[in-house]
C-alpha positions in Angstrom: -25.8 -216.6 -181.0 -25.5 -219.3 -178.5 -27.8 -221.8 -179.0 -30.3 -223.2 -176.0 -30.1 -226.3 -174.7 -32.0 -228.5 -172.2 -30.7 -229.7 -169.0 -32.3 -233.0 -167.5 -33.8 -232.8 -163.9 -30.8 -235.5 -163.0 -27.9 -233.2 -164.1 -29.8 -230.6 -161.9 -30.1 -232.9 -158.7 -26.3 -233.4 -158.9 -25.4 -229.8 -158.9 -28.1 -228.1 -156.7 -28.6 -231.5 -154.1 -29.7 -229.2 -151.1 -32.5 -227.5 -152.9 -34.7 -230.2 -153.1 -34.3 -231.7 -149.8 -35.9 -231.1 -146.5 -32.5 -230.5 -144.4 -31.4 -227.6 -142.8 -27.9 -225.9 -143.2 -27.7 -224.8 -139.5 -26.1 -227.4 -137.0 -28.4 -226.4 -134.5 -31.4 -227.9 -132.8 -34.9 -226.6 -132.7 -35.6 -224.8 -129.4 -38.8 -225.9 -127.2 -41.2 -224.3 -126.6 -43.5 -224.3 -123.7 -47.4 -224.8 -124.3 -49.5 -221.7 -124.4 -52.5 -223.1 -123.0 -52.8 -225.0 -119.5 -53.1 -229.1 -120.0 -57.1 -229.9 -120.1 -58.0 -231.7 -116.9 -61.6 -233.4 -116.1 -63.9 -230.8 -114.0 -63.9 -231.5 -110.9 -67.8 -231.2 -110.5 -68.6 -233.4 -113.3 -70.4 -236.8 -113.3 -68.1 -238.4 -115.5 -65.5 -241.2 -114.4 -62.4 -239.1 -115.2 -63.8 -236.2 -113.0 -64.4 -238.7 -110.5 -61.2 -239.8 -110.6 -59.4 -236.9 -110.4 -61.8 -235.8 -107.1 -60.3 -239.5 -105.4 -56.4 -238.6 -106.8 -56.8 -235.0 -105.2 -58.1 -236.1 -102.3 -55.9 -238.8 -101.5 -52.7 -236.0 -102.2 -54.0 -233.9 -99.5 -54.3 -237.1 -97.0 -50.6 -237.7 -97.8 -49.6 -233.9 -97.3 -51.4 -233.4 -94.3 -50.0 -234.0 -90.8 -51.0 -237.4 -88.1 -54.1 -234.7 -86.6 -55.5 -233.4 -89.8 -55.1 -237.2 -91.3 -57.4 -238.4 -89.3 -60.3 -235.5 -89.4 -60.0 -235.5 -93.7 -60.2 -240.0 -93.5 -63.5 -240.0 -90.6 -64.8 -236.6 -92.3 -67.5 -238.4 -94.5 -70.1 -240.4 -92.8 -72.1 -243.1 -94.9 -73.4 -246.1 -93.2 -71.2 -248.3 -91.8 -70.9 -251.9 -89.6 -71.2 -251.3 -85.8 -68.5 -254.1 -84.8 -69.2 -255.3 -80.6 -66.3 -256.7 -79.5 -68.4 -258.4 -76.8 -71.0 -260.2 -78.9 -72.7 -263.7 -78.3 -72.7 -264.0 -82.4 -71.6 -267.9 -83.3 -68.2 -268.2 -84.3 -67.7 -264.4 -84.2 -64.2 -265.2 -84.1 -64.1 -265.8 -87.8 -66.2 -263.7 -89.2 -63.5 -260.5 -86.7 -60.4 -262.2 -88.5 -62.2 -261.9 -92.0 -62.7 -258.2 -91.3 -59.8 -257.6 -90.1 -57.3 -259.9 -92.2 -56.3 -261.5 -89.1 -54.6 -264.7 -88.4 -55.5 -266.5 -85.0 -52.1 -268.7 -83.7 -53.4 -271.0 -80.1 -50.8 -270.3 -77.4 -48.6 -267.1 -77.0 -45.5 -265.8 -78.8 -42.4 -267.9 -78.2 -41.4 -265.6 -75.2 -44.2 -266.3 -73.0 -44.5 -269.9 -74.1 -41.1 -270.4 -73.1 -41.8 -268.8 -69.6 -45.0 -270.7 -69.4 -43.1 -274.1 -69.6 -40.6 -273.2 -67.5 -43.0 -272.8 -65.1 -44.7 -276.1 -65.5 -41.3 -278.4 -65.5 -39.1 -276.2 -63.4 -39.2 -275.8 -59.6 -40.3 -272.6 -57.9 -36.8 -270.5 -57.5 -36.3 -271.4 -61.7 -39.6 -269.8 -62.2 -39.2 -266.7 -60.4 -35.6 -266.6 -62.2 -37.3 -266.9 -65.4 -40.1 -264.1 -64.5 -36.9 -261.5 -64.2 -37.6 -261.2 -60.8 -36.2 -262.3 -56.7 -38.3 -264.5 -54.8 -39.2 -261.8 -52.4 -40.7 -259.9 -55.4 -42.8 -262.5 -56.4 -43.8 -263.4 -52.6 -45.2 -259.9 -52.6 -46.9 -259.7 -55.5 -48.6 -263.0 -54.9 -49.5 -261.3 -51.5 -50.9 -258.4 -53.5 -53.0 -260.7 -55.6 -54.8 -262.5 -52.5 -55.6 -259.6 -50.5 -57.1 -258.1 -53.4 -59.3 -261.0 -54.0 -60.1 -261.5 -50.3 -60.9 -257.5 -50.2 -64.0 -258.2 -52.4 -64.9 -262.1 -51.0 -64.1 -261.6 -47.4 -62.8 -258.4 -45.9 -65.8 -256.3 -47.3 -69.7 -257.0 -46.5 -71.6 -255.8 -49.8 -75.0 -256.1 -50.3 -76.3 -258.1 -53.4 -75.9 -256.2 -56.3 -78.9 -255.3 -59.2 -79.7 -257.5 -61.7 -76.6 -257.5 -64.2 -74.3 -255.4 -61.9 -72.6 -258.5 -60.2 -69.4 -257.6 -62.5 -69.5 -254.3 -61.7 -69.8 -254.4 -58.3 -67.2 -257.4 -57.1 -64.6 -258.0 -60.3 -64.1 -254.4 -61.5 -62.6 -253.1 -57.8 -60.7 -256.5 -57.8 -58.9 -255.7 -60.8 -58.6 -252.1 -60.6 -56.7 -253.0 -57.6 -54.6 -256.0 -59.3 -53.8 -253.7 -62.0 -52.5 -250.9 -60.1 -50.5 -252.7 -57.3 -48.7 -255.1 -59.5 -48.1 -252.1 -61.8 -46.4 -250.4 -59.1 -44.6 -253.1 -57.7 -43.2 -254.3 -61.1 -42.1 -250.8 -61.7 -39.3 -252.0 -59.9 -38.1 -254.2 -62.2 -39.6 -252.8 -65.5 -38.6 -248.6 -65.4 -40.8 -248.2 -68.3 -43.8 -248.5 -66.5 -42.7 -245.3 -64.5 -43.3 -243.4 -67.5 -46.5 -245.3 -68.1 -49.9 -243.6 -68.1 -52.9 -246.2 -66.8 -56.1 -245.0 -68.1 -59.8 -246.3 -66.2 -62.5 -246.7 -68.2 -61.3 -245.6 -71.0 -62.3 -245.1 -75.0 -61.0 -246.6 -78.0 -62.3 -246.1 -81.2 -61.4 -247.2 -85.0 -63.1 -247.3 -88.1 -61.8 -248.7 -91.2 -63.2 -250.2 -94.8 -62.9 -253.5 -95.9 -64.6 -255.0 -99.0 -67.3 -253.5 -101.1 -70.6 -254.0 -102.7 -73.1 -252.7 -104.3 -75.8 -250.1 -103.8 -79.1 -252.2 -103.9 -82.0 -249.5 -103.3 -82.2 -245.3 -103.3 -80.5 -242.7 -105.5 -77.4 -243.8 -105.4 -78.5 -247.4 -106.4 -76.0 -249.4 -109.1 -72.9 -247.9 -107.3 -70.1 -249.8 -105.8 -69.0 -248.2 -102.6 -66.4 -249.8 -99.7 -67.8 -251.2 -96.8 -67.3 -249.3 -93.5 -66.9 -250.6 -90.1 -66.7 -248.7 -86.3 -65.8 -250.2 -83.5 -66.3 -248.7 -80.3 -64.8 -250.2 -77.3 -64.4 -249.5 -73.5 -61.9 -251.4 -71.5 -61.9 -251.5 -67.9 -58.5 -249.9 -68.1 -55.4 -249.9 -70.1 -51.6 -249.1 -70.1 -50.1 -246.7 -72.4 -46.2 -246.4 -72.8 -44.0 -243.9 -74.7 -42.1 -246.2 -76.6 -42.8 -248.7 -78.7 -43.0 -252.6 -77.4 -40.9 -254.8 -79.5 -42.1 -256.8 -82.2 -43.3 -260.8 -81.3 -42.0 -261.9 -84.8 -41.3 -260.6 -88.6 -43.8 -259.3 -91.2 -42.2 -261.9 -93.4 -43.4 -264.7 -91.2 -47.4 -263.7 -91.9 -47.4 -264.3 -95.1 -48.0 -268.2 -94.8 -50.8 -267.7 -92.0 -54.4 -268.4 -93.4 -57.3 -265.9 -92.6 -61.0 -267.6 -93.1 -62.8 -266.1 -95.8 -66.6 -265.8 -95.6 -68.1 -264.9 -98.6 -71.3 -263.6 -96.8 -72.5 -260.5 -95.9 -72.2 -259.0 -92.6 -75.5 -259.1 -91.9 -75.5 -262.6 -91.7 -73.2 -262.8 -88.7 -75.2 -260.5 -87.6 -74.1 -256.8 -87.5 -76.2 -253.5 -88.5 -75.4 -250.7 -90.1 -75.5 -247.1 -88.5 -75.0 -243.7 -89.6 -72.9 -241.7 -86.7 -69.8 -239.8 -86.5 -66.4 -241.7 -87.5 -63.5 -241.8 -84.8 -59.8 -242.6 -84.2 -58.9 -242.8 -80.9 -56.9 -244.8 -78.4 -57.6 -243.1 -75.5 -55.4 -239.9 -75.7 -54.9 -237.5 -78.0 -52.3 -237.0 -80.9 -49.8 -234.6 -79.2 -49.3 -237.0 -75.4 -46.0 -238.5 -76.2 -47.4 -241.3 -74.2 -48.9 -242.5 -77.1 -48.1 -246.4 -77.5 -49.9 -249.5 -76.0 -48.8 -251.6 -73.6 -51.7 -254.3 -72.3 -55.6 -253.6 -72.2 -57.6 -255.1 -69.5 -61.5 -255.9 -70.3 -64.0 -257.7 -68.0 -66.7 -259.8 -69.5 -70.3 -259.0 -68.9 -73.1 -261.0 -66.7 -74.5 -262.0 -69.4 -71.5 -264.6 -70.2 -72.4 -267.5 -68.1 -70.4 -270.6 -68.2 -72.5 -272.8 -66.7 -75.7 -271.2 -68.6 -74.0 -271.8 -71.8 -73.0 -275.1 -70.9 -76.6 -275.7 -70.8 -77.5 -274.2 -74.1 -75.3 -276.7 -75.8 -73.3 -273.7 -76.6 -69.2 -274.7 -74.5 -67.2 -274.2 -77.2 -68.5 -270.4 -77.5 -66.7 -270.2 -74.5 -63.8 -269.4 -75.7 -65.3 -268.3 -78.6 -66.4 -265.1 -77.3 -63.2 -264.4 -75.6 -61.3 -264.7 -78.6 -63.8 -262.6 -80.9 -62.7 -259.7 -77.4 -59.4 -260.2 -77.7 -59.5 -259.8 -81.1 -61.2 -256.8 -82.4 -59.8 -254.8 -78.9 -56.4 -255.4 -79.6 -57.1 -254.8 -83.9 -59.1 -251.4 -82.9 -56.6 -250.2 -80.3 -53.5 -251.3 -82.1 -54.7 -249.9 -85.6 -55.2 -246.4 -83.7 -51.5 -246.2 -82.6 -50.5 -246.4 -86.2 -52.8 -244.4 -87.2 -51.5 -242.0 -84.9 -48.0 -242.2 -86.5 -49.4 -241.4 -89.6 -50.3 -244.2 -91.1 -53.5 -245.4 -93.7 -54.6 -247.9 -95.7 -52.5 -246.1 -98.6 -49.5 -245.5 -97.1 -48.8 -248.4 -94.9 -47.3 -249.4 -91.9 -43.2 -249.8 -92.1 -43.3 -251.4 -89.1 -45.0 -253.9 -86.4 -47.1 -252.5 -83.6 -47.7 -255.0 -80.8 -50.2 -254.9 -77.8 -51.5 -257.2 -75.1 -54.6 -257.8 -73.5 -55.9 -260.0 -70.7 -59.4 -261.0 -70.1 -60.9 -262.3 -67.0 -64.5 -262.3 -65.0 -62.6 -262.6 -61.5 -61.6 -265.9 -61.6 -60.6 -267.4 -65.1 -58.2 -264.9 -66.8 -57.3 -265.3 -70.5 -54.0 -263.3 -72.3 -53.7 -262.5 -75.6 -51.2 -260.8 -77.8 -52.0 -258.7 -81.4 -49.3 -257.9 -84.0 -50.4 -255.3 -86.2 -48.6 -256.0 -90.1 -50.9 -253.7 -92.3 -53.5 -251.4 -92.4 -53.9 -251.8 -96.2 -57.3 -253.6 -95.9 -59.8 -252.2 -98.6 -59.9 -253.1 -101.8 -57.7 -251.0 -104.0 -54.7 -251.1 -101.7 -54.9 -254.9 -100.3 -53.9 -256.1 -104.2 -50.8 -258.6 -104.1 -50.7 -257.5 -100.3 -48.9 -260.7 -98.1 -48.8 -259.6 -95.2 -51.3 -260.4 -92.5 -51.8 -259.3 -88.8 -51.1 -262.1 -86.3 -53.4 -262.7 -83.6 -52.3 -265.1 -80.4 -54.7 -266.5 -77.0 -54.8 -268.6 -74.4 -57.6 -270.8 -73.3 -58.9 -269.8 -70.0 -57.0 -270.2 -66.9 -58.2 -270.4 -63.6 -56.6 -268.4 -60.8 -57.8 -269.8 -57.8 -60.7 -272.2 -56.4 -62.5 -270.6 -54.0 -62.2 -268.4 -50.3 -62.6 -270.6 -47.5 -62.1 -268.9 -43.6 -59.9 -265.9 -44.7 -57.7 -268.1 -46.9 -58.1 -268.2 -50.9 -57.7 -271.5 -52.0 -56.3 -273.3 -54.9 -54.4 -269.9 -55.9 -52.6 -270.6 -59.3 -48.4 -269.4 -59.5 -49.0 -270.3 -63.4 -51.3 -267.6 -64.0 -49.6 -264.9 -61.6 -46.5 -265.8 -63.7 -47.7 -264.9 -67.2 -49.1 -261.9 -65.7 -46.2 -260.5 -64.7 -44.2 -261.8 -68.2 -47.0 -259.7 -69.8 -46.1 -256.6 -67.3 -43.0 -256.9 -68.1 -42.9 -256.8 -71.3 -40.5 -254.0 -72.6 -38.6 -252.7 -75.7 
């Protein structure tokens, strides 16, 4: 009879390793498998800040999916109060407080192409300045021509009666330049074939609404919330030119970044501007589809209310140019930022490209040109983080185009400013 013996756990780990350990025999690796059960996402009806934040990440998908049209009804769809911006407003130093709203850079003069005209005008005689214009002598004969007889048609040739009180614009320096704008348009046509293709709107509408900022909620039941602050502007020009392509660029994005924009850490009431609760708008004066979609230069007038002289009296000169700038300025920002908008861009997907337009201001006889380069459109506060770029923003003080009518004859008429009028008109890609 054999007799029974022990065995020691360590003689058994040496012959039987594999029992006792977690491995398996099979060379093969686990297959994966797919979750029953959808992921669990925040409701979307909730109050809490994960449902919120889900509602602002769905929405903003459907913004990127949708097309230029349906972009801009699901952005101006929801109407809160927002800042009623004037682009002609007697505010002090509106100017600033335009550039802080619109992260805008102001540079005095014009881009280096019209400053290098403009010189050449001032130190050259008269054949090098039409030479530099683009144009023939007999071009620029006639457009002068055109320019005289226009302002003789509303000083001398015609008898009108004195107009109402504040209708003195309206009556004498809107048919002046309606008539300027169109003749030189078609005699530079010429010269510039893009403005054959052009499209010049009269009294037209230009709209844009954008946020900028934020704050806080300080009365009703929403009170305690942070919420961006809106602004509107709605603008009529006496008359603009729209293009189908695109003008080319004045300078690089890459140059903006070292331009300074004021900052004015007050509220916008302060300046003062008042909120309103109306329907939000995009528009430059045409709809999406018109391939004629691009700006070329807006013309305003100023209203009877701006007085030279009566400011001059208030102790008020320098808002002179003050108020023309401020104009300029939030025109140019509204009706460039709708052409990009138009191209489908926003504030979270933004622009890959300049858009440029031009503007010139007058009140019949001082006329001031200014240029707008738009860089971004990322301008509230979650997409303007570690953003360089600014838009670029250039003017001219006010130039005088001629002294007076005397007998028939206009006198004192200025070549300088007939010049940079037609550098502006023709302006091309």
């Amino acid at each position: 009879m054999a007799a029974r013996t022990r065995l020691s756990l360590h003689s058994l780990f040496h012959r039987n390793p594999h029992l006792f350990r977690g491995e398996r025999t099979v060379h093969s690796q686990a297959t994966v498998q797919d979750p029953v059960y959808p992921p669990v996402v925040p409701s979307l009806t909730a109050k809490s800040k994960s449902a919120r934040r889900r509602r602002i990440e769905e929405h903003l998908g459907t913004v990127r999916a949708a097309d230029a049209q349906n972009k801009l009804a699901l952005l101006t769809r929801i109407q809160r109060k927002k800042y009623a911006v004037h682009p002609q407003t007697f505010a002090l130093h509106a100017d600033q407080w335009y550039q802080q709203f619109t992260k805008t850079a102001y540079i005095p003069g014009l881009p280096e192409r019209f400053c290098t005209v403009q010189e050449t005008q001032e130190d050259s005689p008269p054949a090098t300045q039409k030479a530099s214009l683009g144009i023939g002598d007999d071009a620029f004969a006639e457009i002068r021509s055109l320019v005289a007889h226009a302002i003789l048609q509303e000083h001398w040739y015609m008898k009108k009666r004195k107009p109402f009180l504040y209708k003195e614009q309206e009556h004498f320096v809107a048919p002046f330049l309606r008539n300027v704008v169109s003749g030189v348009t078609n005699s530079v046509a010429k010269h510039n074939p893009l403005l054959l293709l052009s499209s010049l709107d009269l009294k037209p509408e230009v709209n844009f609404y954008w946020m900028r900022g934020q704050r806080t909620i300080p009365k009703g039941h929403r009170r305690g919330r942070i919420e961006p602050i809106r602004f509107q502007i709605d603008d009529k020009p006496h008359s603009q030119i729209r293009i189908p392509q695109q003008l080319p660029q004045f300078t690089t994005m890459e140059a903006s970044y070292a331009a300074e924009v004021p900052e004015l850490r007050l509220a916008p009431d302060l300046m003062p501007l008042f909120r309103r609760q109306y329907d939000n708008k995009i528009f430059t004066g045409t709809k999406v589809p018109d391939p004629v979609c691009y700006g070329h230069t807006q013309f305003h007038l100023v209203p009877d209310r701006y007085r030279r002289d009566r400011m001059a009296k208030r102790q008020q000169a320098d808002q002179v140019e003050v108020f023309l700038r401020a104009n300029g300025l939030a025109s140019l920002f509204a009706w460039t930022g709708a052409q990009a908008m138009y191209q489908g861009f926003w504030s979270q997907e933004d622009v890959t490209r300049p858009f440029v337009s031009q503007a010139v201001i007058t009140d019949g006889q001082y006329f001031s040109f200014f240029c707008y380069q738009l860089n971004t459109l990322a301008l509230s506060v979650e997409t303007d983080v570690d953003n360089p770029r600014k838009n670029l923003f250039w003017g001219t003080e006010s130039m005088r185009l001629y002294e007076g009518v005397q007998e028939g004859e206009v006198v004192g008429l200025d070549d300088r400013v007939i010049g940079l009028l037609l550098q502006f008109f023709m302006n091309k890609p």
